[in-house]
Every structure is written in structure tokens, then in C-alpha cells.
DRENTORKOL-3810 file (N, C-alpha, C; in nm, 4 decimals):
REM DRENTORKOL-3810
@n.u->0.0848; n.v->-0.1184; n.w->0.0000; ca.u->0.0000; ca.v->0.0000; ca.w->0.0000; c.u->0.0884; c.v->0.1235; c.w->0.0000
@n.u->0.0268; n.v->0.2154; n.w->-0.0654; ca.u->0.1251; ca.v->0.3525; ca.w->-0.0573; c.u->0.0899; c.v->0.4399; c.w->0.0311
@n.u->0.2099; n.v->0.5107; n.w->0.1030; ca.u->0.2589; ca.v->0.6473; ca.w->0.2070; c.u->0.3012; c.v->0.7425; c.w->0.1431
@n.u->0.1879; n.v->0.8206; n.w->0.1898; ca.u->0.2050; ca.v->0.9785; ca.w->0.1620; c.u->0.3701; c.v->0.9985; c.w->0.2198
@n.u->0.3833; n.v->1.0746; n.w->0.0494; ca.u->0.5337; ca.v->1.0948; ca.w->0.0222; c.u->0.5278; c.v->1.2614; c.w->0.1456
@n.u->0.4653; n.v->1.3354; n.w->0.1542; ca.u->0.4653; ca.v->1.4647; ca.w->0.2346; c.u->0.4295; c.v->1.4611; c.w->0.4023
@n.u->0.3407; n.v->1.3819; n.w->0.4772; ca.u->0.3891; ca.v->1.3832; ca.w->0.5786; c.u->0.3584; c.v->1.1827; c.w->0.6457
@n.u->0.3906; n.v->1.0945; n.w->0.5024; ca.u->0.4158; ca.v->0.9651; ca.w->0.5630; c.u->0.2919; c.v->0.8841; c.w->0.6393
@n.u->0.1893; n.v->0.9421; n.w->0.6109; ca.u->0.0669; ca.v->0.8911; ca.w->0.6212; c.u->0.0451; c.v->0.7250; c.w->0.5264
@n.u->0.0257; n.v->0.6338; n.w->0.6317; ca.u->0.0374; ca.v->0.5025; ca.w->0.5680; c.u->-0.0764; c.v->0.4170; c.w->0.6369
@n.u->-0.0737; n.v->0.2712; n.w->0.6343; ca.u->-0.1676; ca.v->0.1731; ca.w->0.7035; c.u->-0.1551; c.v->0.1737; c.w->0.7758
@n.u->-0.2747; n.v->0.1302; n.w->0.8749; ca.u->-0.2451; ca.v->0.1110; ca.w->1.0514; c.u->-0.3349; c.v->-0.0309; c.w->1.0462
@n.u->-0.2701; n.v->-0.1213; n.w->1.1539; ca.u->-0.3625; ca.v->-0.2315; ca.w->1.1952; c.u->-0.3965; c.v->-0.2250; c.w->1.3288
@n.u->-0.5078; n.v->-0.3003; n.w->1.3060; ca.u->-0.5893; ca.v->-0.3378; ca.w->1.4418; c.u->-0.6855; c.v->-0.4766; c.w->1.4306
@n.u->-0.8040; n.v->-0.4533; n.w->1.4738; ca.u->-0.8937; ca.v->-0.5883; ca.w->1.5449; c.u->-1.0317; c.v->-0.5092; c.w->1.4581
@n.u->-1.1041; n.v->-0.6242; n.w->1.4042; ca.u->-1.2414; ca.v->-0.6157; ca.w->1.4537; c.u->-1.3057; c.v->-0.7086; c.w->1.5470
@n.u->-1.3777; n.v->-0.6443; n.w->1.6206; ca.u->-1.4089; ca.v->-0.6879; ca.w->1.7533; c.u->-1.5690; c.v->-0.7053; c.w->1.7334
@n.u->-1.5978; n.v->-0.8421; n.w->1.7107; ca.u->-1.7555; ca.v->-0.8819; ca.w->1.7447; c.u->-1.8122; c.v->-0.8453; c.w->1.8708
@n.u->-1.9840; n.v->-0.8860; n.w->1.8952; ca.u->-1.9928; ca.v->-0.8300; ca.w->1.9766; c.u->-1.9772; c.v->-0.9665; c.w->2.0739
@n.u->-1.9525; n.v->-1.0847; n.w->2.0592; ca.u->-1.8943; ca.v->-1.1952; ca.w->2.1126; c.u->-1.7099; c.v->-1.1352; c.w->2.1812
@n.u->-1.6535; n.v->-1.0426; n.w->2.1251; ca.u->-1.5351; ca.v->-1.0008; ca.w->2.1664; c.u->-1.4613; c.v->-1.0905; c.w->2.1105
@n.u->-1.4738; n.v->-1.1816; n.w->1.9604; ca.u->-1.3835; ca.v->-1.2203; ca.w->1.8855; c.u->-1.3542; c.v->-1.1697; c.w->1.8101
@n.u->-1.1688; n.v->-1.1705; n.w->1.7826; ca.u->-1.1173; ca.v->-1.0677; ca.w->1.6769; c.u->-1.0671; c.v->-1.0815; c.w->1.5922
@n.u->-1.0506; n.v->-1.0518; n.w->1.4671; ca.u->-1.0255; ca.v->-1.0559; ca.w->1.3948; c.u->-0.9174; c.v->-0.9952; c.w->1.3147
@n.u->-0.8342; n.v->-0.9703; n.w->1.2191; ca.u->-0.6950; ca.v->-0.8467; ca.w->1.1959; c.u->-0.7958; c.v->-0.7758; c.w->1.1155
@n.u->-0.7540; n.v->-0.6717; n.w->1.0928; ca.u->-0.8431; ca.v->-0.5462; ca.w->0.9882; c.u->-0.6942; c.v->-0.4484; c.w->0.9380
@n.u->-0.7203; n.v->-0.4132; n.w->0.8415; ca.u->-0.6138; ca.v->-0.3102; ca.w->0.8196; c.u->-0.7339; c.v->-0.1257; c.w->0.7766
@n.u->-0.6904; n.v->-0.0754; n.w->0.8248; ca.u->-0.7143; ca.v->0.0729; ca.w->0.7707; c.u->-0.6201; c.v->0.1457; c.w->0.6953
@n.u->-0.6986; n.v->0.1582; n.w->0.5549; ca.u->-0.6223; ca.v->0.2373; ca.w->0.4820; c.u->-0.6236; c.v->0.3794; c.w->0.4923
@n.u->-0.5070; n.v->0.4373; n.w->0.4519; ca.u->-0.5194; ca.v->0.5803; ca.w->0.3871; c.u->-0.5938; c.v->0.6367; c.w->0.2686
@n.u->-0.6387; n.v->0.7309; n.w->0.2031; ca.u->-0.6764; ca.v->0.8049; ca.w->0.1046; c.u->-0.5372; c.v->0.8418; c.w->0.0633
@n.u->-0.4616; n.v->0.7752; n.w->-0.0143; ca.u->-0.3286; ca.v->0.8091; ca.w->-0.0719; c.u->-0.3709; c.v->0.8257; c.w->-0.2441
@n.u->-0.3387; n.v->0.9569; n.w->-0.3068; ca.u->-0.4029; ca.v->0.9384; ca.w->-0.4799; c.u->-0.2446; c.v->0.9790; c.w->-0.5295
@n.u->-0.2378; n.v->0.9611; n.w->-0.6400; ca.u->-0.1473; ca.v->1.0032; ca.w->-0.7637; c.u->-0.1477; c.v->1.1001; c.w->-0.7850
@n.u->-0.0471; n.v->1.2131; n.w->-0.7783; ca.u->-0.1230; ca.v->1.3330; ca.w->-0.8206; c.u->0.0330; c.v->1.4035; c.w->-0.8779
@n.u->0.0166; n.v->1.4707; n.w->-0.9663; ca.u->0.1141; ca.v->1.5404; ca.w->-1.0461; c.u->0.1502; c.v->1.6641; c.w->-0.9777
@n.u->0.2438; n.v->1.6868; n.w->-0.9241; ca.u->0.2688; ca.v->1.8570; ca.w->-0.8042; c.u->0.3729; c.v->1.9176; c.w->-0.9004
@n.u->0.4089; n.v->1.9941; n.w->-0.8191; ca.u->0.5278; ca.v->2.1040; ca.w->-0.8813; c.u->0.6012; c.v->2.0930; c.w->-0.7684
@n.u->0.7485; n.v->2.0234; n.w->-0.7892; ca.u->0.8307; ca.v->2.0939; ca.w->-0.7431; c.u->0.9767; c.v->2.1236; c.w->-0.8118
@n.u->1.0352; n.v->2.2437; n.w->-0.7347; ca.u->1.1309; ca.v->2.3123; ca.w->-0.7880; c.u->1.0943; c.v->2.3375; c.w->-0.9360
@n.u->1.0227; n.v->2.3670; n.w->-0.9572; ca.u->0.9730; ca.v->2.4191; ca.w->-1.0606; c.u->0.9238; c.v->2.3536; c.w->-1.1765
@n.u->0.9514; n.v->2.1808; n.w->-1.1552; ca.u->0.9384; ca.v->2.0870; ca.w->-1.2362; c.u->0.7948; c.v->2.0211; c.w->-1.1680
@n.u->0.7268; n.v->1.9234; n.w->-1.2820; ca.u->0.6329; ca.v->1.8429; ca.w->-1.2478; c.u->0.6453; c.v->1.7156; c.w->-1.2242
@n.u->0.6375; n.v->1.6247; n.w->-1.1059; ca.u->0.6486; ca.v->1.5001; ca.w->-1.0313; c.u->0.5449; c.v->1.4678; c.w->-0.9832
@n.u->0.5187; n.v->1.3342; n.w->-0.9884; ca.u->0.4327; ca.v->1.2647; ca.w->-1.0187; c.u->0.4849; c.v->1.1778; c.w->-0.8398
@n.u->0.3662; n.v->1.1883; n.w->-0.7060; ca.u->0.3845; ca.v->1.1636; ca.w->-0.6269; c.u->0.2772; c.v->1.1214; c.w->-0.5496
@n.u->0.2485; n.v->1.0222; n.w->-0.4400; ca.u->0.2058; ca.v->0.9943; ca.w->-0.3711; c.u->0.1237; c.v->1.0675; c.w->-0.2256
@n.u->0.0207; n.v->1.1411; n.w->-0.2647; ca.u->-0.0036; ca.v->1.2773; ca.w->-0.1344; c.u->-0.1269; c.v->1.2067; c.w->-0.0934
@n.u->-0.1826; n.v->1.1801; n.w->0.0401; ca.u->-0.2703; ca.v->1.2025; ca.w->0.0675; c.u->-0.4094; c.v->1.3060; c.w->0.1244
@n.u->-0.5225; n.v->1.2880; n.w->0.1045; ca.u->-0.6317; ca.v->1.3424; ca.w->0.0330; c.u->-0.6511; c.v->1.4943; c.w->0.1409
@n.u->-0.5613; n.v->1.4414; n.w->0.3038; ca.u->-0.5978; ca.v->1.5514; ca.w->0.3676; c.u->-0.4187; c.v->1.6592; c.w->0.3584
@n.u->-0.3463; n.v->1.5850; n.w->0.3255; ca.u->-0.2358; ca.v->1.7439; ca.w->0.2953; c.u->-0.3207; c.v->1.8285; c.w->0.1536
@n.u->-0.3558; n.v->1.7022; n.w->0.0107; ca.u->-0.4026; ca.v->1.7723; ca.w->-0.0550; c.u->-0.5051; c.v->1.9018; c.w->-0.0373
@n.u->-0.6013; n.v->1.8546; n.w->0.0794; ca.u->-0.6810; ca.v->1.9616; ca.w->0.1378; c.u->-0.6178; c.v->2.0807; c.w->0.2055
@n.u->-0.5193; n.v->2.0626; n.w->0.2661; ca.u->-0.4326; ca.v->2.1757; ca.w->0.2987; c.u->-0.3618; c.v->2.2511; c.w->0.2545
@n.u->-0.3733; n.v->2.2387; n.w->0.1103; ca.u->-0.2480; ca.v->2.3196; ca.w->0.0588; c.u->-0.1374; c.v->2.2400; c.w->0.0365
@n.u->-0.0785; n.v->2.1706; n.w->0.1250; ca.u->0.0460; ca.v->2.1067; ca.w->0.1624; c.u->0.1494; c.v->2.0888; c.w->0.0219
@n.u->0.0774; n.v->2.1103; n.w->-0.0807; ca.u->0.1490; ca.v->2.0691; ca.w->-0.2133; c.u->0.0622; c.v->2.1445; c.w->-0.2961
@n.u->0.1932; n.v->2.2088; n.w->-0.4397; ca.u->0.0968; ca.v->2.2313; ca.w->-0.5274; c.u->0.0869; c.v->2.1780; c.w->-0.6170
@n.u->-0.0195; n.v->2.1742; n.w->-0.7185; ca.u->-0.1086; ca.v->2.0930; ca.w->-0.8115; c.u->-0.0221; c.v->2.1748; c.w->-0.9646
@n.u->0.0196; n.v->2.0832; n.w->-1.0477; ca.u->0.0365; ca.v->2.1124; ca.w->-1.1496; c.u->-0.0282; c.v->2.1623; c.w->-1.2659
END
């Protein structure tokens, strides 16, 4: 799975938990997209997820 190349936002694991309290593994993903930015003045093709994109954090080519 891919990590946000800007602040490393990746998978986390845990449990799903019946209501018996049996568990199970689960993974939670990120919102990680493809997205073409600018840097140094050039266009790169990088890994950002959906909430730096919401911030500004990078700009859009």
C-alpha cells in the first residue's frame, strides 16, 4: 500500500471486535491518490494524501 510521500501517512492495523469479543486483523487504509505537483519548478508525479491535498500542503500542477 502507498505512504504519503509529504507527511508519511500510511496503514495502521488493528482488530475487529464482534460483539462476542472475537477478533479478527483489519487493516485501515489511507486516502493516498497520484497526483502530479510542482516541485522546484518541475512536475512530479507523487504519492499525497487526500488531507495534505486539502491543505495546501502541495501544489497541483
Amino acid at each position: 500500500m502507498a505512504k504519503c510521500d509529504i507527511c508519511g501517512k500510511g496503514v495502521h492495523f488493528g482488530n475487529n471486535v464482534s460483539h462476542s469479543h472475537r477478533r479478527s486483523n483489519r487493516v485501515w487504509k489511507s486516502n493516498v491518490q497520484n497526483v502530479t505537483c510542482k516541485v522546484n519548478g518541475q512536475s512530479k508525479r507523487m504519492h499525497v494524501c487526500t488531507s495534505c491535498l486539502r491543505s495546501n500542503k502541495v501544489e497541483r500542477a
